[in-house]
N, C-alpha and C positions, 0 to 999 in steps of 0.2 A: 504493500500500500504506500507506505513512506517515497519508494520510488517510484511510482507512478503519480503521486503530488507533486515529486521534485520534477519529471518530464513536463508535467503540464505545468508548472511554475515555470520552467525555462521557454517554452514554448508561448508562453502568453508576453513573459517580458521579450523574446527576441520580435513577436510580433508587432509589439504596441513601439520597439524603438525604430522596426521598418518602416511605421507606417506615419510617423509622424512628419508634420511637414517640416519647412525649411523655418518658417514663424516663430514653430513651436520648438524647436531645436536651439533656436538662438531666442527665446523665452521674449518673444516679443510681448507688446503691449495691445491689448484688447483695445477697440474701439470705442466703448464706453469710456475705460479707463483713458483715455490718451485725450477724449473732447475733457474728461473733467479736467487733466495736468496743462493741458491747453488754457483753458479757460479760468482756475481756477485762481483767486488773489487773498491775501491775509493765511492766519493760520486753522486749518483743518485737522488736526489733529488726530482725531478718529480716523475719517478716510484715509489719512495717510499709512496708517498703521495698517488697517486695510490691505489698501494697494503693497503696503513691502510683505506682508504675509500672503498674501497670492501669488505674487512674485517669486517667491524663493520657494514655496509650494508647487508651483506648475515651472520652476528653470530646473530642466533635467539635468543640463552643465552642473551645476551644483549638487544637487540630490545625488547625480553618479559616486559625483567626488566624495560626497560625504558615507555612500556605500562604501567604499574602498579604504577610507580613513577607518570606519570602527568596525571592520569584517573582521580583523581578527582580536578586537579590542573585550579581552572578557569579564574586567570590572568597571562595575560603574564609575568608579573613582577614574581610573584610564579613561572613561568616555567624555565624563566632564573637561577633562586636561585639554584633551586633543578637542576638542568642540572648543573650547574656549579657547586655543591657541587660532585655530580658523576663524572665529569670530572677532577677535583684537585684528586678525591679520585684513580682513574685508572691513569691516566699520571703519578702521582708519582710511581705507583709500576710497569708498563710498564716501563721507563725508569731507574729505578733503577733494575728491574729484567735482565734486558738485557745488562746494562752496568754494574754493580753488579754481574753480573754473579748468581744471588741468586737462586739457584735451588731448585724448589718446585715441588712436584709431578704431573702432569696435569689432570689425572683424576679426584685426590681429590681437585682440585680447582675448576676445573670444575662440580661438583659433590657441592661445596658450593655454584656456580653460579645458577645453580638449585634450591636451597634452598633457595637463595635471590628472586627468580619469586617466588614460593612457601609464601614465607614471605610475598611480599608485595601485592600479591593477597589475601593473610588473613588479612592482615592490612586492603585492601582496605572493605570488606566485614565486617568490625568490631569485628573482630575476639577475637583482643584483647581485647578491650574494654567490650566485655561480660568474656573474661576468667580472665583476672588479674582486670577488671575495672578501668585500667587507660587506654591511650596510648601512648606508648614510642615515644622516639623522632623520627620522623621521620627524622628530615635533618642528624641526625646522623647515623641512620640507611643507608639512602643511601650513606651519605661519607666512610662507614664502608665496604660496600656491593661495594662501586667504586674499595679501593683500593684492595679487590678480583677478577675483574673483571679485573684490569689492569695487577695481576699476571698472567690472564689466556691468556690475550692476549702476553705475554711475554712467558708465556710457547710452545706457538706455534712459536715464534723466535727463541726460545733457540732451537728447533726442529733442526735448521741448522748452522753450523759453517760459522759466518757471517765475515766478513773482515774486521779485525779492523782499516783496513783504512777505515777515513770517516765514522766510524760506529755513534758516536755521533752526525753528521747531517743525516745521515740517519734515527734515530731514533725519531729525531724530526721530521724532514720529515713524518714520519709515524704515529706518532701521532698527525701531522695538518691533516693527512688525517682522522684517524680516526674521530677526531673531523668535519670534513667535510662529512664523510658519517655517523655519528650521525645527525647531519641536516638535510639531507637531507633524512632520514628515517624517525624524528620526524617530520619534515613537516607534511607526510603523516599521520601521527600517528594523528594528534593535527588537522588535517580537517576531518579526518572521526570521530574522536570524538564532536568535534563542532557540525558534520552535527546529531549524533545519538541525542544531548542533544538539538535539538529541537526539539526531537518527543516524544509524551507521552509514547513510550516504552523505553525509556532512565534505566529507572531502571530496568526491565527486564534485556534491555541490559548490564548493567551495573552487576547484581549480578552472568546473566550468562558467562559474560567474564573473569571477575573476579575469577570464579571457574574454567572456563577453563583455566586460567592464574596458579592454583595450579594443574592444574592435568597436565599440558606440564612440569611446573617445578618438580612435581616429577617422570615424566619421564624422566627428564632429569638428574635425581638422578640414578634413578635408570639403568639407561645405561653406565652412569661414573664408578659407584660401581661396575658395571659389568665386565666393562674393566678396575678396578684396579686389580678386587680379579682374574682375567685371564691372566694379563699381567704378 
């Protein structure tokens, strides 16, 4: 039984990452949402918080990454560390990108986002450690791969000319949300992993999620690059 849940778990996530569009991939902005950020002047507070918890909820860029950071992470004390080592690492360049004005390409950030699921799906499979025979830090790795993550999520504010009234509670606002729908994604992440590591296909599972975790990330590469060298 156990493995034929793990076949049909594999099979529904390789499905849902073939089929999703280019949009959804690079965790665009809904059309409701984009006339509110358009339009919208003074501080929002609520909505804002909103919008960064849907955000980080529907950007699979991130959700992969944060699959591959606590897949082999099995105390909660570890899970907290390495979350909050990613989350210092994207707040700060989320909110300095935005209040900063710091303009960085979106594609190719997004396009390094990629390469960070890609990384730590080979970290996780031991990639390194048979090629260079050590392993790099990992908590530095994800602080390193946050504040990339938080540029990207900035590059998709910079998308609109936002009202600098209120912008600086706004943006906090936005990144309690974010941090909110990080939660509440990792939830689900950290019980269907719990549930796979009490079955003896755990390692199975483990090296083929793993690999599917390198091959979303370099399509995820390879769709950014796409829409750099086209834009």
């Amino acid at each position: 039984m156990p493995s034929n849940i793990l076949r049909l778990a594999i099979l529904v996530f390789g499905i849902v990452l073939m089929s999703m569009s280019f949009d959804i991939l690079a965790h665009g902005v809904d059309d409701k949402t984009r006339m509110f950020l358009e339009q919208n002047t003074g501080v929002q507070f609520i909505p804002f918080i909103y919008i960064g918890a849907k955000h980080m909820f529907t950007g699979y860029d991130h959700i992969l990454f944060l699959v591959g950071v606590i897949f082999f992470l099995y105390r909660s004390r570890d899970v907290l560390l390495y979350i909050s080592m990613f989350t210092i690492g994207h707040s700060i360049t989320l909110l300095w990108g935005v209040l900063g004005d710091i303009q960085v390409n979106p594609y190719l950030i997004d396009a390094i986002i990629g390469f960070s699921v890609v990384y730590k799906g080979f970290d996780n499979l031991g990639g390194f450690k048979r090629l260079l025979s050590k392993q790099p830090s990992t908590k530095l790795a994800v602080l390193i791969f946050g504040l990339f993550h938080g540029f990207g999520l900035a590059t998709k504010l910079q998308e609109f000319e936002l009202a600098s009234d209120g912008l600086i509670t706004n943006m906090i606002a936005f990144n309690i949300g974010v941090e909110l729908g990080q939660f509440m994604a990792l939830a689900f992440i950290v019980i269907a992993i719990n549930f796979w590591r009490k079955s003896p296909s755990f390692q199975r599972f483990a090296t083929t999620t793993n690999t599917m975790l390198m091959s979303a990330g370099l399509m995820l590469i390879g769709l950014q690059l796409t829409g750099y060298y086209l834009s």
